[in-house]
C-alpha positions in Angstrom: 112.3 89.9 114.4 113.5 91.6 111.4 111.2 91.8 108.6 113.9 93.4 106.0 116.9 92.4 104.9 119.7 94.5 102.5 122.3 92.8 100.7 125.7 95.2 99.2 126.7 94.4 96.0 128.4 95.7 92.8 126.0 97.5 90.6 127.3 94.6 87.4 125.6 92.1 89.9 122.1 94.5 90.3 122.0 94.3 86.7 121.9 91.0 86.0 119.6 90.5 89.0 117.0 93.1 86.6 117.4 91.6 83.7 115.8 88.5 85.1 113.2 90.4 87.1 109.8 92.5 86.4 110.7 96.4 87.2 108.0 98.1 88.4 108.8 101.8 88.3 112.5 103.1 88.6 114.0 107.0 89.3 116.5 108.7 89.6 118.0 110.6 92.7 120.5 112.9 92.3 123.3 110.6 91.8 121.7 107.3 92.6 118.9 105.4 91.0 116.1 103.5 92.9 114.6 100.5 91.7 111.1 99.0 92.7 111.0 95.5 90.9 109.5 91.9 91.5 111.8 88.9 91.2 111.4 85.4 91.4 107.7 86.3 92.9 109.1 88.6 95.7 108.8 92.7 95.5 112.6 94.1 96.2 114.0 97.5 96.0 117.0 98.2 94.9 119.5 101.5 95.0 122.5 101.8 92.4 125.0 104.0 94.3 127.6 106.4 92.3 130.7 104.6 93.6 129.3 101.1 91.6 127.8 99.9 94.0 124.0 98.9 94.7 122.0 97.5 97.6 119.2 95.4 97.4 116.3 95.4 99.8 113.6 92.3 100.6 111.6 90.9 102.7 112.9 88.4 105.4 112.0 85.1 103.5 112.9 83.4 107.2 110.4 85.6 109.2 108.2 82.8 109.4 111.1 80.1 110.3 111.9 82.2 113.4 108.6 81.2 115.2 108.6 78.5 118.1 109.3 75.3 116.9 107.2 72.3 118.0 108.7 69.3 118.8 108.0 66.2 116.3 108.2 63.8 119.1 105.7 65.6 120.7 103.3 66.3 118.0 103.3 62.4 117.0 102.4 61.3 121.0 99.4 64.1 121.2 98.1 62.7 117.6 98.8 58.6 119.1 96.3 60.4 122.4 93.9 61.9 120.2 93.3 58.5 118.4 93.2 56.3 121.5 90.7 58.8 123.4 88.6 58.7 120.0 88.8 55.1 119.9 88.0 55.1 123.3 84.9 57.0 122.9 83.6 55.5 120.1 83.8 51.6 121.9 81.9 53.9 124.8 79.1 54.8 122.3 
């Protein structure tokens, strides 16, 4: 399961994606610049490359979508048995 994802970009696009976010700390290396910022309530990283282009790095927002997936069908007859063995034990009582 991958928890990252990076998405290339032209660096015009990584700066309209800052101007709308909170930039944490940013610096320069050697001809690059690398950028820790929050957006949209989700830390990202970002690098602005020399030839005008940038990529920007997150967290896989569909990490937790990947886990098994439980049937509805199934969920809805284990609830209809839970409520019949209740009833069942409260007559009992």
């Amino acid at each position: 399961m991958t928890k990252m994802v990076w998405k290339t970009g032209a660096v015009t696009d990584l700066a309209q994606l800052l101007k709308s976010s909170t930039i944490t700390q940013s610096a320069a290396v050697g001809a690059a610049t690398v950028y820790h910022f929050n957006h949209d309530g989700q830390e990202k990283i970002a690098i602005s490359l020399p030839d005008e282009l940038a990529v920007v790095i997150e967290l896989n927002s569909n990490a937790q979508q990947r886990r098994r997936r439980i049937d509805p069908a199934k969920m809805e007859a284990e609830a209809a048995s839970a409520n019949t063995s209740t009833a069942a034990a409260k007559v009992a009582e």
